[in-house]
C-alpha angles and dihedrals in degrees: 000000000000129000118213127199124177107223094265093063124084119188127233127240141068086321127081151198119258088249086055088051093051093043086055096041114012095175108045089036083057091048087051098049093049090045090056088047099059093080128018100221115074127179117246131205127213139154126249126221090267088054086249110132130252129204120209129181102247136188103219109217117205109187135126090017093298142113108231131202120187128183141193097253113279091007110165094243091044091058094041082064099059093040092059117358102219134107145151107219108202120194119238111271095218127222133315115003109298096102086219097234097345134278122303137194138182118193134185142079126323118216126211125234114205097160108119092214087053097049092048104058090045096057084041074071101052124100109262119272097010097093129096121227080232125041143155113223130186135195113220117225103205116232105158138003127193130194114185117183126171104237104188104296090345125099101207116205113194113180140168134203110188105254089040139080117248110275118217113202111182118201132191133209091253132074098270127119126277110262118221113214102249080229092058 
């Protein structure tokens, strides 16, 4: 079964919008969006029908305080969607070995709108010419979002889970234990 949400609707329970995300977190969620903006190809996540996961080539979409994913119709990844909601969106790495800013992640399940109002004013948004007549387009309910940088011989893991401060776990090259930031 699909849910369906125009952009103006957010759902309740332990998800949560983008804006939700950036109330709760204003600068990571800020890190994460810029991250994201640096290229305009991402790597999506889905499962396939085995359960077994698929990775797809995406263009993240931030406006109106949502996350937005939109698809070529009956695209795989798109009905792998509606098959089973859930997906992990990773932003291109860029190019060579600097990580530019770090690697980021959102997780979490992908709702289909299939208002035609709301369709509408969401493609009102869209560059011109870059839109399809026909198009899938899902609204992403944050569950999780993840922010990894390199800080001298530190990997540093930053994540979020809506009803929870950020955690930063901090990791060295060695065999001791993971360190949790007394803040987080």
């Amino acid at each position: 079964m699909t849910t369906t949400h125009t952009p103006a609707e957010a759902p309740s329970g332990p998800d949560t919008s983008w804006a939700g995300f950036e109330q709760a977190e204003p600068g990571l969620a800020s890190t994460v969006r810029r991250r994201f903006g640096q290229y305009r190809h991402h790597v999506l996540a889905t499962l396939r029908a085995d359960g077994s996961p698929r990775l797809t080539g995406l263009e993240a979409d931030f406006r109106a305080g949502e996350l937005w994913l939109g698809m070529m119709p009956n695209s795989r990844k798109a009905l792998d969607l509606r098959r089973d909601p859930r997906f992990a969106l990773f932003a291109n790495p860029g190019s060579g070995t600097g990580m530019g800013g770090g690697d980021v992640r959102v997780s979490g399940r992908a709702e289909e709108v299939t208002d035609p109002d709301g369709l509408a004013r969401w493609a009102a948004g869209a560059p011109d010419g870059e839109l399809p007549d026909v198009f899938h387009l899902f609204r992403a309910v944050v569950a999780e979002v993840v922010h990894v940088t390199i800080e001298g011989e530190e990997m540093v893991l930053r994540t979020w889970h809506p009803g929870r401060r950020s955690r930063t776990v901090r990791r060295g090259n060695d065999d001791a234990p993971p360190r949790v930031d007394p803040a987080g």
